[in-house]
Backbone as JSON, one array per atom type, in Angstrom:
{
  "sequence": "XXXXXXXXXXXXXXXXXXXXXXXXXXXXXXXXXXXXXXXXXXXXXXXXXXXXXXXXXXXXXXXXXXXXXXXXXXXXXXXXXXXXXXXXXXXXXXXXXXXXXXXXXXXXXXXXXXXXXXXXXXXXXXXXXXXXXXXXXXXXXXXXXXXXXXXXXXXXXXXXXXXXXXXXXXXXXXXXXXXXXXXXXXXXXXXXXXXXXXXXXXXXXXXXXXXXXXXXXXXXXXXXXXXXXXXXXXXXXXXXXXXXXXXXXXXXXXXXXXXXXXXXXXXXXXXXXX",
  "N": [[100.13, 82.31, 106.61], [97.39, 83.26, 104.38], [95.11, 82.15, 102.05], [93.9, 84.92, 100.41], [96.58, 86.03, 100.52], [98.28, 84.6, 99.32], [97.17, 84.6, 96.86], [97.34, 87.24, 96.16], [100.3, 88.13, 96.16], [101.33, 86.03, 94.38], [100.12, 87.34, 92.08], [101.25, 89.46, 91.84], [104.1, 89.02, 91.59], [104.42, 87.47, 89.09], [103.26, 90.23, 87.65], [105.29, 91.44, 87.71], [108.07, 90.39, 87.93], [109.22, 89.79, 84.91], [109.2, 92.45, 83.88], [110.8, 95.15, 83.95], [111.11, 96.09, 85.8], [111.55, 95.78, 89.13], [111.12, 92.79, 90.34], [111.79, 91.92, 92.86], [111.56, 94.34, 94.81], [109.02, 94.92, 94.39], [108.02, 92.15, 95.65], [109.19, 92.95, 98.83], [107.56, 95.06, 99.56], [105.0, 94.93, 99.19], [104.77, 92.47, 100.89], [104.8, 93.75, 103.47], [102.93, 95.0, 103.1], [101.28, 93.55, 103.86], [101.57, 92.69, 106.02], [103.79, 90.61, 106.29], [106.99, 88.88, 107.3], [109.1, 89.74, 105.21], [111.51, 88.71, 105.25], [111.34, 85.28, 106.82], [111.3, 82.35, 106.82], [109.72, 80.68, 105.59], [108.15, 82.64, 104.07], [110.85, 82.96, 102.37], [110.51, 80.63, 100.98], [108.01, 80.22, 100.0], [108.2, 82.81, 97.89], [109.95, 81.72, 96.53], [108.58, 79.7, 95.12], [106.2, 80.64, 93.7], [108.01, 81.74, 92.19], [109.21, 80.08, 90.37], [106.35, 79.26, 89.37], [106.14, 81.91, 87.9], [108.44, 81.31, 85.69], [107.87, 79.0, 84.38], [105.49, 80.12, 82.74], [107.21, 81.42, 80.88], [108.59, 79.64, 79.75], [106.8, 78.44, 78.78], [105.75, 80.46, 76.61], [107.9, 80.54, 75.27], [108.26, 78.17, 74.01], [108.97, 76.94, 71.69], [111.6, 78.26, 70.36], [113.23, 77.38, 72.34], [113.25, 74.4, 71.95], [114.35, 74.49, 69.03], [116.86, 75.83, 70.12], [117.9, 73.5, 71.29], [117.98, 72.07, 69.58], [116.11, 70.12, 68.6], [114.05, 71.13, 67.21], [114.8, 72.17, 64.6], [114.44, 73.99, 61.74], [114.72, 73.91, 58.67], [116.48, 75.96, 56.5], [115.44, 77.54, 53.03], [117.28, 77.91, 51.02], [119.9, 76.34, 52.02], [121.27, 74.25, 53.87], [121.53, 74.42, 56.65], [120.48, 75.4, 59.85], [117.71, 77.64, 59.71], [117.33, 79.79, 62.01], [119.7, 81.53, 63.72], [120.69, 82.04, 66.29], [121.89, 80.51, 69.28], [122.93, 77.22, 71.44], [125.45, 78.83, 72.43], [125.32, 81.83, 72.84], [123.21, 82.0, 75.07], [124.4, 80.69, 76.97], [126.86, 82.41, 76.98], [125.2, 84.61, 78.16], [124.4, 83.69, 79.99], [126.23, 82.78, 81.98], [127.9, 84.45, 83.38], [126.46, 86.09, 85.37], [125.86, 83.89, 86.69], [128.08, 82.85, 87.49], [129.05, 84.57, 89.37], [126.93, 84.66, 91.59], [127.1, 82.04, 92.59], [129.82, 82.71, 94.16], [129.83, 84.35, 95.47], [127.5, 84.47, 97.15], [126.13, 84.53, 100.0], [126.92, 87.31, 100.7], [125.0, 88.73, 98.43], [122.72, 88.25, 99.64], [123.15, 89.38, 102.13], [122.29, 91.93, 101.2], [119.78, 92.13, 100.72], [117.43, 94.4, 101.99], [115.16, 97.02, 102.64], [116.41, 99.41, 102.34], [118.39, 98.72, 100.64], [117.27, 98.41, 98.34], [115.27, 100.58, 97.55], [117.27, 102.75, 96.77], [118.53, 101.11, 94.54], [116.03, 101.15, 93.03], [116.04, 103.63, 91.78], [118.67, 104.16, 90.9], [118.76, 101.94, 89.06], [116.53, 102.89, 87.77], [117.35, 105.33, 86.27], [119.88, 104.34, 84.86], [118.15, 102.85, 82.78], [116.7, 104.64, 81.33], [119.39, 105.9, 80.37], [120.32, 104.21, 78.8], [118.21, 103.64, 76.86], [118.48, 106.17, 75.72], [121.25, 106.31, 74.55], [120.37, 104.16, 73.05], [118.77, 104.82, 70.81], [120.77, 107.12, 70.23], [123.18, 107.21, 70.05], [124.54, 104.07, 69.59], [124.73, 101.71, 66.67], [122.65, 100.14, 65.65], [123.22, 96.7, 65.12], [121.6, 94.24, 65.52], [118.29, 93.42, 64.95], [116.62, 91.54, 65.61], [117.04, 88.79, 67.78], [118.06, 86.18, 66.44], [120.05, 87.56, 65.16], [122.21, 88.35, 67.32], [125.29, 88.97, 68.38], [127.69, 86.82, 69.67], [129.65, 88.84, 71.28], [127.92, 90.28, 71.67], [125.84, 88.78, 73.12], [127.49, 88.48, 75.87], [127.96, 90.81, 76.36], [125.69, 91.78, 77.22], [125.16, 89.38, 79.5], [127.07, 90.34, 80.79], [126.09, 92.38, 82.06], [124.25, 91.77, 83.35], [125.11, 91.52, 86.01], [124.82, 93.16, 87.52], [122.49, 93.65, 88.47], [122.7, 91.12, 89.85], [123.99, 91.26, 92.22], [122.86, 94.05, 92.98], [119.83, 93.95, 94.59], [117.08, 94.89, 93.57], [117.9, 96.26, 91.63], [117.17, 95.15, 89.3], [116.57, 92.11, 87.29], [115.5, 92.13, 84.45], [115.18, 94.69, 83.75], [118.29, 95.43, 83.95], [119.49, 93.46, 81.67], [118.2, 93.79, 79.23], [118.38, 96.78, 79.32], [121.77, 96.49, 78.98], [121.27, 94.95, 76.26], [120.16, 97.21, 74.68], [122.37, 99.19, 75.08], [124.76, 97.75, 74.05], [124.15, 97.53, 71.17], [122.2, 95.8, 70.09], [118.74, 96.07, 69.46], [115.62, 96.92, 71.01], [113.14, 95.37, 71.11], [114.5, 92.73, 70.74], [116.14, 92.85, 73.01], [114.91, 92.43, 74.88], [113.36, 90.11, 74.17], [115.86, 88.21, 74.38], [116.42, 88.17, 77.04], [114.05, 87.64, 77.97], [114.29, 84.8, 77.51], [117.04, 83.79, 78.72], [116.39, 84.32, 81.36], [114.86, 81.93, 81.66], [116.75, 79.47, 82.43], [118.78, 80.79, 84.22], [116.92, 81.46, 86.05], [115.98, 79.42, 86.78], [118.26, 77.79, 87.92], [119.07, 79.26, 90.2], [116.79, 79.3, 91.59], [116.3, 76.54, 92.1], [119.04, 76.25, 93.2], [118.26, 77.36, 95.73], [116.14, 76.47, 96.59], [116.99, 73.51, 98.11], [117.25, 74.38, 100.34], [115.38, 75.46, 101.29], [113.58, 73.56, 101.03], [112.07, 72.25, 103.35], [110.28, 73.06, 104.13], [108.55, 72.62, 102.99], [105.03, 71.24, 103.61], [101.76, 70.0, 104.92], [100.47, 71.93, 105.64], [100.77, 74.4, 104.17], [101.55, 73.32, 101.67], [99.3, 73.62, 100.04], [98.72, 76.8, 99.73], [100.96, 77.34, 98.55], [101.11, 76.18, 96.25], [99.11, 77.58, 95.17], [99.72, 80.43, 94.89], [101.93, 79.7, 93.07], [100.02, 78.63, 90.52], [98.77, 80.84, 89.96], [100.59, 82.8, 89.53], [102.23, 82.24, 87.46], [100.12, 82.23, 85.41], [99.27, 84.75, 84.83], [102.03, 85.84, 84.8], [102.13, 84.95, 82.23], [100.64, 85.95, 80.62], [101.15, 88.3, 81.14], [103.66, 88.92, 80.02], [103.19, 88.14, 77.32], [101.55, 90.42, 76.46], [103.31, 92.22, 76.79], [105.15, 91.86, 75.14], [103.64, 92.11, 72.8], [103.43, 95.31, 72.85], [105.44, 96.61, 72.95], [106.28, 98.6, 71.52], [105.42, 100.84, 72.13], [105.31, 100.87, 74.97], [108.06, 101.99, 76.69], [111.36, 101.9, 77.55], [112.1, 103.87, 80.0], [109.47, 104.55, 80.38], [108.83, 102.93, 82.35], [110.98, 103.14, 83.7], [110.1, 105.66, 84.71], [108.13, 104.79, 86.61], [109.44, 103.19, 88.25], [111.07, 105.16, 89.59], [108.53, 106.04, 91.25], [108.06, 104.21, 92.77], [109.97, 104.26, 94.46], [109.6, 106.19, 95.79], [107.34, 105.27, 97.24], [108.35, 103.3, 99.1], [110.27, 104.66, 100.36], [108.59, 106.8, 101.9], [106.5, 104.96, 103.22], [108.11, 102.61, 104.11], [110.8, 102.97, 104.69], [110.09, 105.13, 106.53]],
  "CA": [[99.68, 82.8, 105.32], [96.34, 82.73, 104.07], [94.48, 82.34, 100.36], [94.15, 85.65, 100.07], [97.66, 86.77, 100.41], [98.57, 83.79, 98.54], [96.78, 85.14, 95.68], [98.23, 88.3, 96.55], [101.54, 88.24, 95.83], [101.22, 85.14, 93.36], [99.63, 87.86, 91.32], [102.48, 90.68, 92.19], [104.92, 87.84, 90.98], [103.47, 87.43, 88.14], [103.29, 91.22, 86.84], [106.72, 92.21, 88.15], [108.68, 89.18, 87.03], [109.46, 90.01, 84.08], [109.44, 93.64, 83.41], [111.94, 96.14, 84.32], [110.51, 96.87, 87.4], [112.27, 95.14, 89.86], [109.65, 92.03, 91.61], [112.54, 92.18, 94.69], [111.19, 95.48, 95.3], [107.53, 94.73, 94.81], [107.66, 91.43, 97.08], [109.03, 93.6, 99.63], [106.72, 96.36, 99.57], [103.79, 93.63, 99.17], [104.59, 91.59, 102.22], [104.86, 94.51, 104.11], [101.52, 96.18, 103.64], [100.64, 92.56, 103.9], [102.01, 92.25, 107.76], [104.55, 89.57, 106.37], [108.51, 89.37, 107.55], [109.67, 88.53, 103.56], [112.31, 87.22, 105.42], [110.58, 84.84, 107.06], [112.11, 81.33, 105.85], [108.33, 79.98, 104.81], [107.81, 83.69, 102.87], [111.19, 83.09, 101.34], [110.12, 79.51, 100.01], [107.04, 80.93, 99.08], [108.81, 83.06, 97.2], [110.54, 80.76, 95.75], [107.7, 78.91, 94.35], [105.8, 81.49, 92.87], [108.84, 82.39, 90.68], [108.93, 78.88, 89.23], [105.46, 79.31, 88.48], [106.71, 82.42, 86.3], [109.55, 80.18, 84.81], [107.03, 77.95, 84.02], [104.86, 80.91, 81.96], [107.88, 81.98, 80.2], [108.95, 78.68, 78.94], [105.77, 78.09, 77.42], [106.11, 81.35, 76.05], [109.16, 80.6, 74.17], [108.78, 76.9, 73.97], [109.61, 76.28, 70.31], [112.67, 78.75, 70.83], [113.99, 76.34, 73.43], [113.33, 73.41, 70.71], [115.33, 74.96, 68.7], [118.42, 75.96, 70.51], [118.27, 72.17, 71.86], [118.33, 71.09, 68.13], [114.84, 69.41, 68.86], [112.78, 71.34, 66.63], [115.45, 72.75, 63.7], [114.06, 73.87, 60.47], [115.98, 74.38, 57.8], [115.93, 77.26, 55.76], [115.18, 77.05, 51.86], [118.41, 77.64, 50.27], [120.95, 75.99, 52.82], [121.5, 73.14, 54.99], [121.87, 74.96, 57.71], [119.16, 75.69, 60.55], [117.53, 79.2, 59.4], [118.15, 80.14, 63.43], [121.42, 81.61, 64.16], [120.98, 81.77, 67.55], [122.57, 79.36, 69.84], [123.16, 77.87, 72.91], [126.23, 79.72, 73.41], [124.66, 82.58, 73.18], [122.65, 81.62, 75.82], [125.42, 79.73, 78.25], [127.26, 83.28, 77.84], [124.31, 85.51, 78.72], [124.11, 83.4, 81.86], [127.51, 82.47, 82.75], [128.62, 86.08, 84.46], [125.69, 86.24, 86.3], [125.48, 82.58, 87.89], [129.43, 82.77, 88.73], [129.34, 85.81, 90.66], [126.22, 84.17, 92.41], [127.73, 81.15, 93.08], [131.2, 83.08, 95.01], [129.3, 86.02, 96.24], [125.9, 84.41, 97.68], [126.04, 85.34, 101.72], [127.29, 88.66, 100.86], [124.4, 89.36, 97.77], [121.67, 87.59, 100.7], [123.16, 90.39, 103.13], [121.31, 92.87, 100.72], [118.14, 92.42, 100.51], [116.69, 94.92, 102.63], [114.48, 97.65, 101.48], [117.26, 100.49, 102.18], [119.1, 98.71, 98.92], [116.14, 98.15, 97.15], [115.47, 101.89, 97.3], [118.59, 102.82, 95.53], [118.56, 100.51, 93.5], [115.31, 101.52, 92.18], [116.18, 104.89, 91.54], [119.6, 103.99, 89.89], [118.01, 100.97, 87.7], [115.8, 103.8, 86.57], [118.14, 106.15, 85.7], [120.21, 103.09, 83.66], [117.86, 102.87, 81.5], [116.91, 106.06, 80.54], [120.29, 106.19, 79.72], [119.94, 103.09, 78.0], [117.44, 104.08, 75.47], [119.14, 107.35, 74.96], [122.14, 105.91, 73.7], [120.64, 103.19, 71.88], [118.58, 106.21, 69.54], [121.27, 108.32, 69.49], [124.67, 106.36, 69.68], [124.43, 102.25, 68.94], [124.52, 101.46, 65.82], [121.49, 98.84, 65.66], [123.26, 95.74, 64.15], [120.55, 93.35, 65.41], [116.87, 93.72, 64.91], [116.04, 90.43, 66.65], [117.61, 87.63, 68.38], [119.1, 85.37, 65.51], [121.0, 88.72, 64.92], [122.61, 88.77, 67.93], [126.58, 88.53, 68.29], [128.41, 86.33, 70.64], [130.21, 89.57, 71.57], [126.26, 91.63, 72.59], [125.41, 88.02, 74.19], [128.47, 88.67, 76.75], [127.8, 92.18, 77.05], [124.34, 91.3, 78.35], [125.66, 88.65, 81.08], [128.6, 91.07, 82.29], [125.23, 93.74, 82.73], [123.19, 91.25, 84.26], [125.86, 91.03, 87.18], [124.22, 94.5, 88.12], [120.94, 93.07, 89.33], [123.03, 89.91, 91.02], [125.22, 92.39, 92.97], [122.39, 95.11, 93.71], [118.79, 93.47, 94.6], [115.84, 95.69, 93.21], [117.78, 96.79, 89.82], [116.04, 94.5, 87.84], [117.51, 91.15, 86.22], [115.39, 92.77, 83.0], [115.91, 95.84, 83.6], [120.09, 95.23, 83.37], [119.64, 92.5, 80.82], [117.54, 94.66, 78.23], [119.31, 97.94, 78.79], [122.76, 96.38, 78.42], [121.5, 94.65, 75.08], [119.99, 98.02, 74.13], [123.84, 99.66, 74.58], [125.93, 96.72, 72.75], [123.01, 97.82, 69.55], [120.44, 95.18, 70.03], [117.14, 96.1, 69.15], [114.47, 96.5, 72.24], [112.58, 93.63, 71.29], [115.63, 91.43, 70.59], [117.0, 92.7, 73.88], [113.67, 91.65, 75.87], [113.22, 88.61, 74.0], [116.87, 87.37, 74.97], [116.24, 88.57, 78.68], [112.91, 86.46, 78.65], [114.88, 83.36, 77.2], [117.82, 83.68, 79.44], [115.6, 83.82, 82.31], [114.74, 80.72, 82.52], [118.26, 78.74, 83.03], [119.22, 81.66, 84.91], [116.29, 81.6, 87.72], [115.66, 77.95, 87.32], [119.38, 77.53, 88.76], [119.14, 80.1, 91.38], [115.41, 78.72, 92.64], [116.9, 75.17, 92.55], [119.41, 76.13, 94.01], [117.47, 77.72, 96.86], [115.2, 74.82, 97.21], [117.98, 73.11, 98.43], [117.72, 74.98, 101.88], [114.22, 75.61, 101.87], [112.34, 72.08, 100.96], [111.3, 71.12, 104.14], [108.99, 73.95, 104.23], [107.11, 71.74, 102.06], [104.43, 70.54, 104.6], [100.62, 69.86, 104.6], [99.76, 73.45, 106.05], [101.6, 75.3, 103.29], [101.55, 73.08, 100.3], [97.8, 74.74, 99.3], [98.94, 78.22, 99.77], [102.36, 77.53, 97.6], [99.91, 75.69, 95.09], [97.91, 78.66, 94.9], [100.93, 81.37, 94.59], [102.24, 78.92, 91.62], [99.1, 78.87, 89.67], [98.47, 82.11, 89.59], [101.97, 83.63, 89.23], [102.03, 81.42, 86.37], [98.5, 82.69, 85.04], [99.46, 86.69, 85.26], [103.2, 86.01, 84.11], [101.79, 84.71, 81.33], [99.77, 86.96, 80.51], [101.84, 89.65, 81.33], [104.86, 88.78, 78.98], [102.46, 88.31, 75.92], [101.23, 91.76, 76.34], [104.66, 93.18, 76.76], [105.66, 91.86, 73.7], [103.03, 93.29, 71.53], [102.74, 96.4, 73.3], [106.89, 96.85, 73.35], [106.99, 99.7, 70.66], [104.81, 101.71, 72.78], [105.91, 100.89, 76.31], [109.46, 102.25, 76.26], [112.23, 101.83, 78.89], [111.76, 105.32, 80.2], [108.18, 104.53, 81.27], [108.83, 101.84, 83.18], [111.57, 104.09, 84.98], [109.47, 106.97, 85.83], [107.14, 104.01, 87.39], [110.04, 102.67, 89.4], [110.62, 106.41, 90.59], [107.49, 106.35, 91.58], [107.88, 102.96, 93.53], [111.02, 104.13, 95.25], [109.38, 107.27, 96.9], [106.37, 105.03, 98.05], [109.36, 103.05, 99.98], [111.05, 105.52, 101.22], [107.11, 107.23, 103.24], [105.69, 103.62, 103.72], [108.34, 101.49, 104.84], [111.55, 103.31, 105.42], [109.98, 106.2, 107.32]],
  "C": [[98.23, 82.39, 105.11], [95.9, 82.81, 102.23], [94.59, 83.76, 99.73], [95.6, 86.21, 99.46], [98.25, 86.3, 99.25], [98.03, 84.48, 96.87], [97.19, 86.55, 95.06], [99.44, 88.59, 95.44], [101.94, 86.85, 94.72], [100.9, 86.65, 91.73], [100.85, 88.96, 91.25], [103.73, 89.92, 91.49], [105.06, 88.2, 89.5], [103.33, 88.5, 87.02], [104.89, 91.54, 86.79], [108.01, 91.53, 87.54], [109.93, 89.45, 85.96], [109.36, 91.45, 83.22], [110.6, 94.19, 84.1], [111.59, 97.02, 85.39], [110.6, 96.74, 88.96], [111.12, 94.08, 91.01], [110.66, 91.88, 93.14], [111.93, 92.76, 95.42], [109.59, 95.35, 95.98], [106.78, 93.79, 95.73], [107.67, 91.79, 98.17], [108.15, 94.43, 100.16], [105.39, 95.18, 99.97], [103.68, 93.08, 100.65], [104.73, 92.61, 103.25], [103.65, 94.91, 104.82], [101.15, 94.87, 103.4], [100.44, 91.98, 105.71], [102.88, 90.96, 107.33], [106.24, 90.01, 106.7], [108.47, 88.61, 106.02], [110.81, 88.28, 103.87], [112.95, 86.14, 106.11], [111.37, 83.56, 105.85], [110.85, 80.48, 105.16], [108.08, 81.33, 103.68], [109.03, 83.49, 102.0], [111.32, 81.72, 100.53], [109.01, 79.78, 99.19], [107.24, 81.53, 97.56], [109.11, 82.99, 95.65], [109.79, 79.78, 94.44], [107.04, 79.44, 93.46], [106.7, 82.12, 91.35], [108.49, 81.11, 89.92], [107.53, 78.89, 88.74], [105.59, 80.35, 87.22], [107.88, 81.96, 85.71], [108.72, 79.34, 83.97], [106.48, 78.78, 82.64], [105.89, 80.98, 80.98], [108.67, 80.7, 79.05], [108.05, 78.06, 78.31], [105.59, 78.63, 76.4], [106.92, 81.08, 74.56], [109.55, 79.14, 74.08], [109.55, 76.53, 72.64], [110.96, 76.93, 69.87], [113.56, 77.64, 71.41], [114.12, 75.11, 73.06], [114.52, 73.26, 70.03], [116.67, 74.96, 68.99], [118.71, 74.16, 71.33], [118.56, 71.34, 70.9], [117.36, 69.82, 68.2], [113.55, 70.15, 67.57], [113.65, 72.55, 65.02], [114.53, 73.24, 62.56], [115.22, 74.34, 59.67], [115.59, 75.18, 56.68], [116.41, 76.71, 53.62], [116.4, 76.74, 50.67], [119.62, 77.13, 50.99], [120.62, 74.98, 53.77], [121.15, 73.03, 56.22], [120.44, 75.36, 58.57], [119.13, 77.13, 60.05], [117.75, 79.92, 61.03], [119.34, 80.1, 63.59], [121.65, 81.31, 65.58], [120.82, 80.33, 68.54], [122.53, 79.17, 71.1], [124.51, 78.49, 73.63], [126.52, 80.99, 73.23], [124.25, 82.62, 74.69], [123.54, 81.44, 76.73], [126.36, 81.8, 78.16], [126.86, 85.18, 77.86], [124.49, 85.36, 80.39], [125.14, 83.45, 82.74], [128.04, 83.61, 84.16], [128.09, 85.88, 85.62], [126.03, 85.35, 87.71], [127.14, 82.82, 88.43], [129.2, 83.55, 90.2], [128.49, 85.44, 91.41], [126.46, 83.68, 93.21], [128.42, 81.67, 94.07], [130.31, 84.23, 95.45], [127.57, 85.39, 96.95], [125.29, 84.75, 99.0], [125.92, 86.81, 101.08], [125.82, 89.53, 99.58], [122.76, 88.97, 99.08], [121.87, 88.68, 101.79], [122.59, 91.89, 103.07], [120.31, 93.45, 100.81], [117.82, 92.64, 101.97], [115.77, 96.3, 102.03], [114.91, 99.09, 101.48], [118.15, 100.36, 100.18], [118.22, 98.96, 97.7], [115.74, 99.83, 96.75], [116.21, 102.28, 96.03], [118.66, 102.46, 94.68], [117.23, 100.35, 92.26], [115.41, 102.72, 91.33], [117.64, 104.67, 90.51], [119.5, 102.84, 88.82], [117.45, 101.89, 86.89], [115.87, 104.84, 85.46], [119.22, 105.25, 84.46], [119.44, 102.77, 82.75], [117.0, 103.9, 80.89], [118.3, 106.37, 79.67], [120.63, 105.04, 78.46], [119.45, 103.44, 76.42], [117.91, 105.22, 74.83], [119.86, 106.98, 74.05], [121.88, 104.94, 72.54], [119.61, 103.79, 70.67], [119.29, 106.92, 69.17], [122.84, 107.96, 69.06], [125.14, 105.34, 69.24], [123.85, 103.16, 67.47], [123.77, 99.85, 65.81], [122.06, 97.52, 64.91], [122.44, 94.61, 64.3], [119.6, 93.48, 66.05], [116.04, 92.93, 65.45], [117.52, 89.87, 66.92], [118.56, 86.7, 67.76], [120.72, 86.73, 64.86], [122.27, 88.89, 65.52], [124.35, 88.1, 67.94], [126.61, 88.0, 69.24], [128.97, 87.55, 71.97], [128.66, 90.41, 72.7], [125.68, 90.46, 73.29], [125.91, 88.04, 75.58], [127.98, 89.94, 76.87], [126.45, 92.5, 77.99], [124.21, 90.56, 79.78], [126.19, 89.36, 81.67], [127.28, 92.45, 82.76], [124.24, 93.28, 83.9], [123.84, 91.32, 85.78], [125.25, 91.98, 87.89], [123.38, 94.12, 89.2], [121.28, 91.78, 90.39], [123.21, 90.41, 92.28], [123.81, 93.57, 93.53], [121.02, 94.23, 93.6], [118.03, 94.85, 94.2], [116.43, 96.46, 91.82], [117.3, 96.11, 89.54], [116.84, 93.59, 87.03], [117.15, 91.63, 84.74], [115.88, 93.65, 83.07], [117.78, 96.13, 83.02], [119.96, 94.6, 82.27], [119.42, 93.36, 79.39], [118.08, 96.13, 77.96], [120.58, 97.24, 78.52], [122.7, 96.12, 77.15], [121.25, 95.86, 73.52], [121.89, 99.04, 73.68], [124.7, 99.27, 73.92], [125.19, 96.69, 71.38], [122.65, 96.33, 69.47], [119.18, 95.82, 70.4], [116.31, 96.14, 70.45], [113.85, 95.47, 72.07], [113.32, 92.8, 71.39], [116.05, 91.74, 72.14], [116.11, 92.08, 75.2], [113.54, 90.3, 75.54], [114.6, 88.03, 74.65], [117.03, 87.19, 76.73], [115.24, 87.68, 78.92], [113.62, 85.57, 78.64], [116.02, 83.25, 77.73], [117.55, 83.83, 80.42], [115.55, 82.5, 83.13], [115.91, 79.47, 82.93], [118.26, 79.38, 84.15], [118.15, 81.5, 86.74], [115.95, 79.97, 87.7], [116.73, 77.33, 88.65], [119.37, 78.27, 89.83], [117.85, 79.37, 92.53], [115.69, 77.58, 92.58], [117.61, 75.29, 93.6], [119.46, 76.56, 95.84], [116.7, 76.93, 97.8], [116.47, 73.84, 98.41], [117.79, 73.28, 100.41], [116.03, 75.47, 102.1], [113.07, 74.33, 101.73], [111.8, 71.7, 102.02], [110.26, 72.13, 104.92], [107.39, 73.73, 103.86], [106.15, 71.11, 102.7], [102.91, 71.05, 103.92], [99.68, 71.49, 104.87], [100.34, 74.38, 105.03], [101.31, 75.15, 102.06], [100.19, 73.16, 99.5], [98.28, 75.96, 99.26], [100.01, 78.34, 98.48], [101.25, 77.4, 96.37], [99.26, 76.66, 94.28], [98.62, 79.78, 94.25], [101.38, 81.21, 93.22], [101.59, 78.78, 90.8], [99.2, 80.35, 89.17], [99.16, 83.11, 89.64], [102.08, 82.77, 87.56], [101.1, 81.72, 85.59], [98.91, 84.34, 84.27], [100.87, 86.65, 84.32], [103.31, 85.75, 82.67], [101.44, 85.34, 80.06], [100.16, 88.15, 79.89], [102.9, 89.73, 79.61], [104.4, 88.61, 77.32], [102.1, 89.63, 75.78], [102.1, 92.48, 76.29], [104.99, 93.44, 75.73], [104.84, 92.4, 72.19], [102.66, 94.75, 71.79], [104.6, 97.24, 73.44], [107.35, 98.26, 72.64], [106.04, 100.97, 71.46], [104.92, 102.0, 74.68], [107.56, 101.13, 76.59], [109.77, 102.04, 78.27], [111.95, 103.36, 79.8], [109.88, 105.64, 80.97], [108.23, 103.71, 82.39], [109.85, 102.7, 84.43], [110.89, 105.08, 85.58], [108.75, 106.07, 87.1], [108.45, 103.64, 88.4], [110.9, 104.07, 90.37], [109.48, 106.34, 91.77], [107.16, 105.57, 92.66], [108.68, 103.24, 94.68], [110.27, 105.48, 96.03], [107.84, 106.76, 97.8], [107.13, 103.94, 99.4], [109.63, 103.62, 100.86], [109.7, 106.24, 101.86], [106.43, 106.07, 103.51], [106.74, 102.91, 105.03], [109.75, 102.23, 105.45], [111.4, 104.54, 106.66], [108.91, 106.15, 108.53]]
}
């Protein structure tokens, strides 16, 4: 690896991350027209590292959120006792829960995936999910929550059992599933992005932990500048990125983001599968 690349795909990280655009897809594609195997047990620590730098972005993001649901930073609202935040962490625990099981018992067989025949597909049918997504949640949901403190126990679960999508198929999109399912159980697009950012980070902290695990001793003096570099500036971009999303959310609809991952899956299929 060199600086460049490093900066590369730190930066590809970084945008992809966290939209509904699947970064599986785009690492692939990336290390490709990069001359890298992504999978290559130093590219998939790499990887690895670069996400925690967007983990990192996203929990700065939403630090006083994460206060909050830890019962570190409560306020209490003017007429009641009670924290003015409804939302909880078990909310949260069962956004994630679905996901991480099926991880856990299914991890060879979701690792036997990733190639960029699935990723294909799975761009093209992520994209089509949420088109259908947004349809229904203008023309059929009934919107009962407008943000996050809104959200039921019941549309927190319906979000985990969607996320299993993206466990189970690499290149749908952990947002992508997360945000259309919360759009179909009638949460709100912003509420259903914001809970997708903030269930994120459990969610990939545990997965890139538990990855580390099998890739740490990658960690060496010829590498640990390049990772360094990846992690900054996936961290930098993801940052970045996810602030702009969020004020730019009533104008960037699900439906754009799919034509774009159309658009991704037919540069696949004449680049790399053909």
């Amino acid at each position: 690896m060199d600086t460049i690349a490093a900066i590369i795909l730190g930066i590809v990280e970084g945008i992809t991350e966290f939209i509904p655009v699947s970064s599986t897809g785009h690492m692939i594609l990336t290390s490709k027209v990069l001359g890298y195997n992504d999978q290559d047990e130093i590219m998939k620590t790499f990887e690895i590292v670069i996400q925690l730098g967007a983990i990192l972005a996203i929990a700065i993001v939403y630090w006083r959120r994460i206060l909050n649901l830890l019962g570190l930073n409560q306020k209490k609202s003017v007429n009641a006792a009670r924290p003015s935040s409804k939302l909880n962490l078990i909310h949260v625990i069962l956004g994630i829960s679905p996901a991480l099981i099926v991880a856990f018992f299914a991890r060879d067989f979701i690792k036997s995936l990733f190639n960029a025949n699935t990723v294909v597909w799975a761009l093209v049918a992520g994209g089509i999910f949420m088109i259908f997504a947004e349809w229904y949640n203008k023309t059929k949901a009934t919107i009962t929550a407008e943000d996050m403190d809104e959200m039921t126990y019941k549309q927190a679960l319906y979000i985990g059992l969607f996320q299993i999508i993206s466990v189970l198929w690499p290149g749908f999109s952990r947002s992508g599933s997360t945000i259309s399912g919360g759009m179909i159980s009638g949460v709100s697009y912003k509420a259903s992005a914001d809970f997708s950012f903030l269930i994120a980070i459990p969610i990939m902290c545990a997965a890139s932990g538990y990855e580390l695990l099998d890739t740490y001793k990658d960690f060496n003096s010829t590498n640990i500048g390049y990772f360094a570099i990846g992690f900054i500036i996936s961290f930098v971009v993801a940052y970045v990125v996810v602030l702009a999303f969020m004020k730019l959310i009533q104008k960037i609809r699900l439906t754009h983001f799919a034509i774009y991952r159309f658009v991704l899956a037919a540069v696949f299929w004449i680049f790399i599968l053909n």
